[in-house]
N, CA, C and O atoms as CSV, one atom per row, in Angstrom:
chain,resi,resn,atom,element,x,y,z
A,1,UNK,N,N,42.552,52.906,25.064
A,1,UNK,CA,C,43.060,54.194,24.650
A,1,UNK,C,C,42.547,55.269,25.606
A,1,UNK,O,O,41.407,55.163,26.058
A,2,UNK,N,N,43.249,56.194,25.905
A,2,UNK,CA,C,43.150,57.014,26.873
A,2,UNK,C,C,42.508,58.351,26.288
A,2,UNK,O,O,42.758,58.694,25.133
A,3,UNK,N,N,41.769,59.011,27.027
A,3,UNK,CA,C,41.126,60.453,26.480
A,3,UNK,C,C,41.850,61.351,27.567
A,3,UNK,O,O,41.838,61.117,28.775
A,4,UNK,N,N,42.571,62.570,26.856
A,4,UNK,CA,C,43.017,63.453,27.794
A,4,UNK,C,C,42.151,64.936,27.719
A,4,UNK,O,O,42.026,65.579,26.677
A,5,UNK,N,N,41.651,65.289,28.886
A,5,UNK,CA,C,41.169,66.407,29.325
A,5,UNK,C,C,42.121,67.440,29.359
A,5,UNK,O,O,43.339,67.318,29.490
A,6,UNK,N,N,41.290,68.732,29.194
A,6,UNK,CA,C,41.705,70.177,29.371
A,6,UNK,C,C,41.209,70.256,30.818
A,6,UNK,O,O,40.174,69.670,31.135
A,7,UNK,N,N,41.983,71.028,31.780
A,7,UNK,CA,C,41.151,71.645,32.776
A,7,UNK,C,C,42.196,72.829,33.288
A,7,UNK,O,O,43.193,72.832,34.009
A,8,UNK,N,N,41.429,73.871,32.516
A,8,UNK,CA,C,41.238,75.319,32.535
A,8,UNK,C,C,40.663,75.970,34.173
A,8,UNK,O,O,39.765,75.530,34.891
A,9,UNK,N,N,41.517,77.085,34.369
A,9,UNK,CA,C,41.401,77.992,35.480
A,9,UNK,C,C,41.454,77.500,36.910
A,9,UNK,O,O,40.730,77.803,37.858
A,10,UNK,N,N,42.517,76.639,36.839
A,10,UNK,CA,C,43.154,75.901,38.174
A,10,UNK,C,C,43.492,77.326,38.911
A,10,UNK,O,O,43.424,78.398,38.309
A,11,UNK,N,N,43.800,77.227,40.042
A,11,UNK,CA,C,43.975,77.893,41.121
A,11,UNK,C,C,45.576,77.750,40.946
A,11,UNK,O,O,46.161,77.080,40.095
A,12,UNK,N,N,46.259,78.730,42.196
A,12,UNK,CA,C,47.485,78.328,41.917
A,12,UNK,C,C,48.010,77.593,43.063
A,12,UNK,O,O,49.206,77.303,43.072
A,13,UNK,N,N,47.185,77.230,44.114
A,13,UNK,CA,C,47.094,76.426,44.943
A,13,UNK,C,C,46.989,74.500,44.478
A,13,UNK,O,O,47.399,73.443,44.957
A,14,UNK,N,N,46.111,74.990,43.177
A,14,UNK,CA,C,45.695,73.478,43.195
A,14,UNK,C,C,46.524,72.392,43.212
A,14,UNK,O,O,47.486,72.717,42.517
A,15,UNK,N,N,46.732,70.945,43.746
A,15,UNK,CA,C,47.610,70.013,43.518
A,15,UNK,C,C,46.832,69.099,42.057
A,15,UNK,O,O,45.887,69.435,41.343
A,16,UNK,N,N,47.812,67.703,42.031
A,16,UNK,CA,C,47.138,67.335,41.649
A,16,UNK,C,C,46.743,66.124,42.145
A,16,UNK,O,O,45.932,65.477,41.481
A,17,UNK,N,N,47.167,65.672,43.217
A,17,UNK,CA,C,46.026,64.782,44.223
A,17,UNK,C,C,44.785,65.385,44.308
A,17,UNK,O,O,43.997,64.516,43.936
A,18,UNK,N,N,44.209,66.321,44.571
A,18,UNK,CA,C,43.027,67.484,44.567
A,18,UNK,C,C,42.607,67.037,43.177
A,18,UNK,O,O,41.849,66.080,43.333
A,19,UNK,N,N,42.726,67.241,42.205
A,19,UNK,CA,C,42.197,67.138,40.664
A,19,UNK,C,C,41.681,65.384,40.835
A,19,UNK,O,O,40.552,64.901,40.741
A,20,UNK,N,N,42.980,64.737,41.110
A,20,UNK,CA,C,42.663,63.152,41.123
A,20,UNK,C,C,41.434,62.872,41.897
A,20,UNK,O,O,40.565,62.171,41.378
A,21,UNK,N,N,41.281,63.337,43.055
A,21,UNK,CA,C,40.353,63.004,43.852
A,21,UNK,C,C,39.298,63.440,43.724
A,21,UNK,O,O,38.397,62.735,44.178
A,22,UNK,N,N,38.872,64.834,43.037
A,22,UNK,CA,C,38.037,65.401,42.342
A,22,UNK,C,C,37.429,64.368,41.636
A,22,UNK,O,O,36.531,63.760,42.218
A,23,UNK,N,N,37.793,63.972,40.263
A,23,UNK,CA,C,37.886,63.357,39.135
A,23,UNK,C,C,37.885,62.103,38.892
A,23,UNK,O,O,37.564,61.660,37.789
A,24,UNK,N,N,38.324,61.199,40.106
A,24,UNK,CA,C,38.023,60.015,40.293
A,24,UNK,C,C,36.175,59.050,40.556
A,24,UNK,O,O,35.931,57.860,40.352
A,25,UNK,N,N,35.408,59.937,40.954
A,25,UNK,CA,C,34.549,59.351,40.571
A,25,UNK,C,C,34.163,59.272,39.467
A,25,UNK,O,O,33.358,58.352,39.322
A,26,UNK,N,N,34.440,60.010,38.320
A,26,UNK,CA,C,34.107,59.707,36.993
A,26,UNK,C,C,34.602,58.961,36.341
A,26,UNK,O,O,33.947,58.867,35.303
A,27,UNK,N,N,35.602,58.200,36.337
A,27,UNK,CA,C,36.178,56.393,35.863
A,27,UNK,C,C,37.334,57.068,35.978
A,27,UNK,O,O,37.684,58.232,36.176
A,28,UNK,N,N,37.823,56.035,35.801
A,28,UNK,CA,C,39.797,55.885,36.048
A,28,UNK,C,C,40.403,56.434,35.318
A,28,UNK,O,O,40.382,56.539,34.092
A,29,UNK,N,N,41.209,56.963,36.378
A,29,UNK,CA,C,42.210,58.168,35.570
A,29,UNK,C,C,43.765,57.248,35.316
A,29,UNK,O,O,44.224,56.600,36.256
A,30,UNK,N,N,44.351,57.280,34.202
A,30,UNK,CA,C,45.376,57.094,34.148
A,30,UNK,C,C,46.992,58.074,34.461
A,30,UNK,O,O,48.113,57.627,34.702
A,31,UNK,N,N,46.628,59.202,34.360
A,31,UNK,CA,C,47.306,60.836,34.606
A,31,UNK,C,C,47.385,61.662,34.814
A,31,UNK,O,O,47.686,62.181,33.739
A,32,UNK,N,N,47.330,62.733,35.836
A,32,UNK,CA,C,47.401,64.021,35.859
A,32,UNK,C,C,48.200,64.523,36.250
A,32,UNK,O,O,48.823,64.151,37.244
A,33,UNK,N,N,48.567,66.107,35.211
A,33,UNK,CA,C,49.340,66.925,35.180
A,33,UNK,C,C,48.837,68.539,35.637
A,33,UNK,O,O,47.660,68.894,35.591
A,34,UNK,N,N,49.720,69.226,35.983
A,34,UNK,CA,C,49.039,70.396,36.408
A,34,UNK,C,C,50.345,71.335,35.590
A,34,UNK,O,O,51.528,71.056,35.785
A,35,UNK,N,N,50.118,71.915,35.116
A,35,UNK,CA,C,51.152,72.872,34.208
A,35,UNK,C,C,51.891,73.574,35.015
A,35,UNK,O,O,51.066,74.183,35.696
A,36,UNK,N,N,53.317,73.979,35.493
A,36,UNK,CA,C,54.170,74.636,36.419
A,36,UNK,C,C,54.886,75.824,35.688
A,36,UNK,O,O,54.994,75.551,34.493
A,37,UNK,N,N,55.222,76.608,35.889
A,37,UNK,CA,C,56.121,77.556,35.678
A,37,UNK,C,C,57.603,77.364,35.799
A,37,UNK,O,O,58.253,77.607,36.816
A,38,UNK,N,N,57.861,77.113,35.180
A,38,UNK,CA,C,59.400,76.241,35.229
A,38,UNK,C,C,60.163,77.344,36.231
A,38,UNK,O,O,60.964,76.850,37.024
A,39,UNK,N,N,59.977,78.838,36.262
A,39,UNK,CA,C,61.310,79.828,37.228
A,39,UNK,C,C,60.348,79.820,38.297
A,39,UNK,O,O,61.050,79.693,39.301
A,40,UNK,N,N,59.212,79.878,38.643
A,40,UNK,CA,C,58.451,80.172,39.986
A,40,UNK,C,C,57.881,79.285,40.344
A,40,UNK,O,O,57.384,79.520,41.445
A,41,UNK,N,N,57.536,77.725,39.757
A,41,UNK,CA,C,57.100,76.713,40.307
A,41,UNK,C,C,55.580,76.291,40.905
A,41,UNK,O,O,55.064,75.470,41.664
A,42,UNK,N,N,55.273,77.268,40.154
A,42,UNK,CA,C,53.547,77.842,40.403
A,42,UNK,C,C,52.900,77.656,39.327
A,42,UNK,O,O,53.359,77.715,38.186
A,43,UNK,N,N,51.737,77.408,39.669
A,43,UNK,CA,C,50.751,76.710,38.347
A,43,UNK,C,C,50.771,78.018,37.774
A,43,UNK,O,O,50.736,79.192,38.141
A,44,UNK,N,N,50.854,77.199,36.498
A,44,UNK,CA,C,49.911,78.201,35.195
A,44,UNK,C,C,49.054,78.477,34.948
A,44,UNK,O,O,48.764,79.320,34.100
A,45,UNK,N,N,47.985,77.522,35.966
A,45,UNK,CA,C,46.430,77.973,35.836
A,45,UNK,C,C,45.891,77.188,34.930
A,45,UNK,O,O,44.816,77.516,34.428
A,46,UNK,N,N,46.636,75.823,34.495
A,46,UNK,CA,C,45.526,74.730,33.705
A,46,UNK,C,C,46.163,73.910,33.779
A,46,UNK,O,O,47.246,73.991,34.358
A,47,UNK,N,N,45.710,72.783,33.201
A,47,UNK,CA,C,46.921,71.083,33.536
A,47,UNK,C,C,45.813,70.048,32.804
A,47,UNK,O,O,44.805,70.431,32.210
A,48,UNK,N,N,46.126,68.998,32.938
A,48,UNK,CA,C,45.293,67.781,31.620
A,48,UNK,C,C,44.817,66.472,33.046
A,48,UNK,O,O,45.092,66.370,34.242
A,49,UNK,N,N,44.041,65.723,32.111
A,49,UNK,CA,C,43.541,64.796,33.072
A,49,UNK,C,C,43.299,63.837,32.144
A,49,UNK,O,O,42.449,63.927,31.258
A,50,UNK,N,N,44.278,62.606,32.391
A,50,UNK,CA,C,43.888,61.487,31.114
A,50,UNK,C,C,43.146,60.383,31.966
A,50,UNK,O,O,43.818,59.841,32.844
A,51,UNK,N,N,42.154,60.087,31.841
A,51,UNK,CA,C,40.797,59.511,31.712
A,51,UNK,C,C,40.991,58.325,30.772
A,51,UNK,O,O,41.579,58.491,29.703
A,52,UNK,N,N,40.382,56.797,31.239
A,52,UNK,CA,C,41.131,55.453,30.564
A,52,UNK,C,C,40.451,55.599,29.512
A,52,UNK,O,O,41.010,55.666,28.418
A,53,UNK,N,N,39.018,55.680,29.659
A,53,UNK,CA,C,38.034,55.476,28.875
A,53,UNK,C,C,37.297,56.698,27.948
A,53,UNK,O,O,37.554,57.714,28.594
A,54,UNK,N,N,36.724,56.994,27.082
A,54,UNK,CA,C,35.896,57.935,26.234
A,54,UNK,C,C,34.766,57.812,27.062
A,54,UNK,O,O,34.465,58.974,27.335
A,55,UNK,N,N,34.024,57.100,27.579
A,55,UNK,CA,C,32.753,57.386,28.517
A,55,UNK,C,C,33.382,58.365,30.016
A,55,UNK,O,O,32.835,59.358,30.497
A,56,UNK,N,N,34.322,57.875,30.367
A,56,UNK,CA,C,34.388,58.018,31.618
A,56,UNK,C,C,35.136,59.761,31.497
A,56,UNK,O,O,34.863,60.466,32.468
A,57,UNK,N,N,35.896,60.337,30.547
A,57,UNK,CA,C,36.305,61.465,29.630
A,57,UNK,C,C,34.899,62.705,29.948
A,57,UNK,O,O,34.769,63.792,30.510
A,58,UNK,N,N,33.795,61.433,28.969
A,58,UNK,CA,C,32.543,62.479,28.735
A,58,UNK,C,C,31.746,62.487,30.115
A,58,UNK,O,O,31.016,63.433,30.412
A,59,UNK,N,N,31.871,61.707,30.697
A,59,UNK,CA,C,31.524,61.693,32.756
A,59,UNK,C,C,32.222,63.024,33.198
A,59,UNK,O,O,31.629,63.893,33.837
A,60,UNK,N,N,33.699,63.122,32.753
A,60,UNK,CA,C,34.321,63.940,33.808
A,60,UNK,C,C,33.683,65.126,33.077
A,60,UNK,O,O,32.862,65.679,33.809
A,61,UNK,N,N,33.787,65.661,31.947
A,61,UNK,CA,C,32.985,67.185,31.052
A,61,UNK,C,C,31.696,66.957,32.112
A,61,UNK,O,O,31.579,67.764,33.034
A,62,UNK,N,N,30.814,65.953,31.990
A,62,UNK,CA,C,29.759,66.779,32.034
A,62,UNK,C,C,29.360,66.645,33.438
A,62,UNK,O,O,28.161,66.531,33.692
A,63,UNK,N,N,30.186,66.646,34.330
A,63,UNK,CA,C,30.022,66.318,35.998
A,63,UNK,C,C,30.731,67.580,36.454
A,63,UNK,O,O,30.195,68.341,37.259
A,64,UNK,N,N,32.251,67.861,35.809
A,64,UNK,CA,C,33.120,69.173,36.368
A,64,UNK,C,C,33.183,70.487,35.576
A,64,UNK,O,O,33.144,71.605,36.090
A,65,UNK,N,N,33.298,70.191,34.117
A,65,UNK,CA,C,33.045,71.704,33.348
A,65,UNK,C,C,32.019,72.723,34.243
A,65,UNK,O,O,30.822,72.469,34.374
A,66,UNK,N,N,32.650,73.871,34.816
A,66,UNK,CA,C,31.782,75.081,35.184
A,66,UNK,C,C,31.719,74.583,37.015
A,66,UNK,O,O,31.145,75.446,37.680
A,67,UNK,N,N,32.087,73.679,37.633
A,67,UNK,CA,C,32.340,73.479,39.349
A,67,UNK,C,C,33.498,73.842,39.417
A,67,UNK,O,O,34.537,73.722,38.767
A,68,UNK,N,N,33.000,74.510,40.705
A,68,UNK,CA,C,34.159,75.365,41.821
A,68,UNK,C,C,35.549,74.306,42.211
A,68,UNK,O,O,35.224,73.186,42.607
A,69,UNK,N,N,36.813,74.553,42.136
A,69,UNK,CA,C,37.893,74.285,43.187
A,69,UNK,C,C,38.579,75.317,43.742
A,69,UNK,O,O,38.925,76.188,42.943
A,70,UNK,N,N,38.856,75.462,44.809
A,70,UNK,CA,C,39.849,76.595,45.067
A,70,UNK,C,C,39.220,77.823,44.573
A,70,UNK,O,O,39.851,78.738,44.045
A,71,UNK,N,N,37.551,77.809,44.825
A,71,UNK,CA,C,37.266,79.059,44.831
A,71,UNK,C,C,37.159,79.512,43.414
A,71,UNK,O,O,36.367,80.402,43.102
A,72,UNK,N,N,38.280,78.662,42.163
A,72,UNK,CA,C,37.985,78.951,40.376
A,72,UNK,C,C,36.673,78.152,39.991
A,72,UNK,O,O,36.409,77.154,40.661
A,73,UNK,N,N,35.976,78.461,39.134
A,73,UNK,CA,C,35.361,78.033,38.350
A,73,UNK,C,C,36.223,77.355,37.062
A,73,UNK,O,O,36.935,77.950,36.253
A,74,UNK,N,N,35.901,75.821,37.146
A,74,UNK,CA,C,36.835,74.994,36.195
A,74,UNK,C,C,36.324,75.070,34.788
A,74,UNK,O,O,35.157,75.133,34.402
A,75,UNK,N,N,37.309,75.055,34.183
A,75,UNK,CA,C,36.987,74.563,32.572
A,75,UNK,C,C,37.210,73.189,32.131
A,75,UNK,O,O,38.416,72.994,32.277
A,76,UNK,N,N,36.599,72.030,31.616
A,76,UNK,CA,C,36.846,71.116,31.177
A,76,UNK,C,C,36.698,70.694,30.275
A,76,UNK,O,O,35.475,70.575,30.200
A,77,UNK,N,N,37.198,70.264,29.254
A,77,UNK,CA,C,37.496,70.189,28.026
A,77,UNK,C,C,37.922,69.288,27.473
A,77,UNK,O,O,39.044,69.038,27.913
A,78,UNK,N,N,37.436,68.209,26.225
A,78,UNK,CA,C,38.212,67.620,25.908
A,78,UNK,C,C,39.658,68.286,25.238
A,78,UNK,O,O,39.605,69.197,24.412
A,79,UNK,N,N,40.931,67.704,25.710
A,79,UNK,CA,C,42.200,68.421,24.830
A,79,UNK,C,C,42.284,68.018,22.988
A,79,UNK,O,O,42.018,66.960,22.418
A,80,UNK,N,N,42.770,69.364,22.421
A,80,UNK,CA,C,42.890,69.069,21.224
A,80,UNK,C,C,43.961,69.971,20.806
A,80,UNK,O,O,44.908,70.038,21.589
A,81,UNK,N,N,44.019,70.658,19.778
A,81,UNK,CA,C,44.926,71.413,18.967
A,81,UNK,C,C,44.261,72.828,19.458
A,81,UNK,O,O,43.205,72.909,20.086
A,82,UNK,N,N,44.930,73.721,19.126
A,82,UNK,CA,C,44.372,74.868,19.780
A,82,UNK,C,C,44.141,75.358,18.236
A,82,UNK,O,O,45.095,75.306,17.460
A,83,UNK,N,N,42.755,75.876,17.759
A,83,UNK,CA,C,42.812,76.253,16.419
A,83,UNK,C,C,42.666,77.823,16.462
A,83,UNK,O,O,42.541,78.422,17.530
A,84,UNK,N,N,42.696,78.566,15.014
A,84,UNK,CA,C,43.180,79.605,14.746
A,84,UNK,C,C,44.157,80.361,15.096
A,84,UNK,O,O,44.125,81.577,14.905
A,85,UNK,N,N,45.483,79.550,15.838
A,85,UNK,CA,C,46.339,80.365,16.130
A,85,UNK,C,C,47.771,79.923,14.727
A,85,UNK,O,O,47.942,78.876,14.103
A,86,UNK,N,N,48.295,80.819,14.697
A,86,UNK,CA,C,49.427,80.852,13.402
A,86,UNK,C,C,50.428,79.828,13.392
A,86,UNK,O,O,51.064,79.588,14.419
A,87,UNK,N,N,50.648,79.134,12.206
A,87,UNK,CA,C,51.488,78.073,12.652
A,87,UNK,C,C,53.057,78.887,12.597
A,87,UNK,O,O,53.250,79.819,11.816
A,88,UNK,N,N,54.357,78.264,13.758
A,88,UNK,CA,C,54.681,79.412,14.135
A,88,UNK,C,C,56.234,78.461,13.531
A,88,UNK,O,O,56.440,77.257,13.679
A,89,UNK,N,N,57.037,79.370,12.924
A,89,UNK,CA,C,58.301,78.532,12.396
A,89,UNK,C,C,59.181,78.468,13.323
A,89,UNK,O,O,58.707,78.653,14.443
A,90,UNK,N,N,60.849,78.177,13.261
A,90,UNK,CA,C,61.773,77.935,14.118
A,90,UNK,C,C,62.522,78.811,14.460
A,90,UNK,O,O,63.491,78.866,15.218
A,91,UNK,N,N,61.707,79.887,13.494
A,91,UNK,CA,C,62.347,81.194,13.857
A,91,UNK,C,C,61.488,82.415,14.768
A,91,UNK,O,O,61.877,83.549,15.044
A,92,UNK,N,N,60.057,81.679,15.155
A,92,UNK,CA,C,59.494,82.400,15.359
A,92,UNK,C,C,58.468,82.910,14.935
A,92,UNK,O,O,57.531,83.160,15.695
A,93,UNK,N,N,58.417,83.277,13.094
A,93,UNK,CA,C,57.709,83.487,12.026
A,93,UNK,C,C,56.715,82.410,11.659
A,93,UNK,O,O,56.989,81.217,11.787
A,94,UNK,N,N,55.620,82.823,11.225
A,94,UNK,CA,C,54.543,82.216,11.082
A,94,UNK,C,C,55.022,81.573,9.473
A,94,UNK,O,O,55.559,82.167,8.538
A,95,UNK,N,N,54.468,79.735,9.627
A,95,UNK,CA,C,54.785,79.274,8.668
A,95,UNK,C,C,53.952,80.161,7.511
A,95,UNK,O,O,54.550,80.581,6.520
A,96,UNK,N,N,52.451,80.423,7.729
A,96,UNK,CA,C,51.773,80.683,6.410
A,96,UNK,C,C,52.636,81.609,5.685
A,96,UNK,O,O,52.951,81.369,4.519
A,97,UNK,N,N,52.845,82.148,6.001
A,97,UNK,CA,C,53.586,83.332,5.656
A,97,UNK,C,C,55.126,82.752,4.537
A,97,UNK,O,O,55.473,83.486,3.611
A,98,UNK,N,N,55.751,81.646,4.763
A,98,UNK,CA,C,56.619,80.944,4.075
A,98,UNK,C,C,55.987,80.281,2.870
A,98,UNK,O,O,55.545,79.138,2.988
A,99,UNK,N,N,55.909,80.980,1.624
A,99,UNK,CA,C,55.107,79.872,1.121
A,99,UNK,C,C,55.696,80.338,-0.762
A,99,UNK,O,O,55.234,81.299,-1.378
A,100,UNK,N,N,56.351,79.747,-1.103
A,100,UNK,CA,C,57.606,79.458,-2.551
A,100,UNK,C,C,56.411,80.024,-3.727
A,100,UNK,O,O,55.281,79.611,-3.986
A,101,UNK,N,N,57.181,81.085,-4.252
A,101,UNK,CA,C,56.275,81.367,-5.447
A,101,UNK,C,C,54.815,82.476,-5.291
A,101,UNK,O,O,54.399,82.619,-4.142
A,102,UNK,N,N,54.310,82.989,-6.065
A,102,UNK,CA,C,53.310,83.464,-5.971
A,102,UNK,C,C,53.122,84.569,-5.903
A,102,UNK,O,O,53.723,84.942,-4.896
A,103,UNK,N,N,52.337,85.905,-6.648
A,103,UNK,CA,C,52.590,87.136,-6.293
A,103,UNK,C,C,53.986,87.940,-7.108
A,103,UNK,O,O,54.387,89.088,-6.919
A,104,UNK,N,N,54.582,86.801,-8.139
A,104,UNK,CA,C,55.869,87.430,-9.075
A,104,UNK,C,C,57.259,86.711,-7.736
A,104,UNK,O,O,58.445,86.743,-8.065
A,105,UNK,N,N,56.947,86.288,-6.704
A,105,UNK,CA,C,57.914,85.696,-5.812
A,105,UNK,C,C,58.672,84.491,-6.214
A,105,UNK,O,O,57.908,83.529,-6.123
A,106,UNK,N,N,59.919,84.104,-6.645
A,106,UNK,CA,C,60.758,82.823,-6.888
A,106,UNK,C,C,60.809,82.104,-5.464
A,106,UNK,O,O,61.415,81.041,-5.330
């Protein structure tokens, strides 16, 4: 099972051969992505790094979190859910906010 990394404050230079090669001494990577801007084709400034192993995951945190590429200081992270942000409906509207009953509401 694979562990996928956060890595926060990419450059907009960065590739991701650069990340791979970075990141490869810390065990085998199965993936990396670098986040693009779909109209300008330019990083977004973060992208993921899936890592085969959970050791080799907690190798890459605690070897690259806070080292330089391209001049950024990286963030590394294991990836998860992003918490406290609103769960957001199909309309846009925050689900909490949808909620049947309550307050004299049918």
């Amino acid at each position: 099972m694979t562990t996928e990394l956060y890595i926060g404050n990419l450059s907009r230079n960065t590739t991701e051969d650069e990340i791979r090669t970075m990141f490869e001494p810390a065990g085998e990577i199965t993936e990396v992505t670098v986040m693009l801007d779909p109209e300008t084709g330019n990083s977004k400034g973060f992208g993921f790094v899936n890592m085969k192993t959970f050791i080799a995951a907690n190798e890459a945190i605690t070897r690259f979190n806070g080292q330089m590429l391209d001049n950024n200081k990286l963030t590394v992270q294991k990836s998860g859910k992003i918490l406290g942000l609103p769960l957001m409906g199909a309309a846009g509207g925050s689900l909490r906010n949808y909620r049947q009953g309550g307050r004299g509401r049918i």
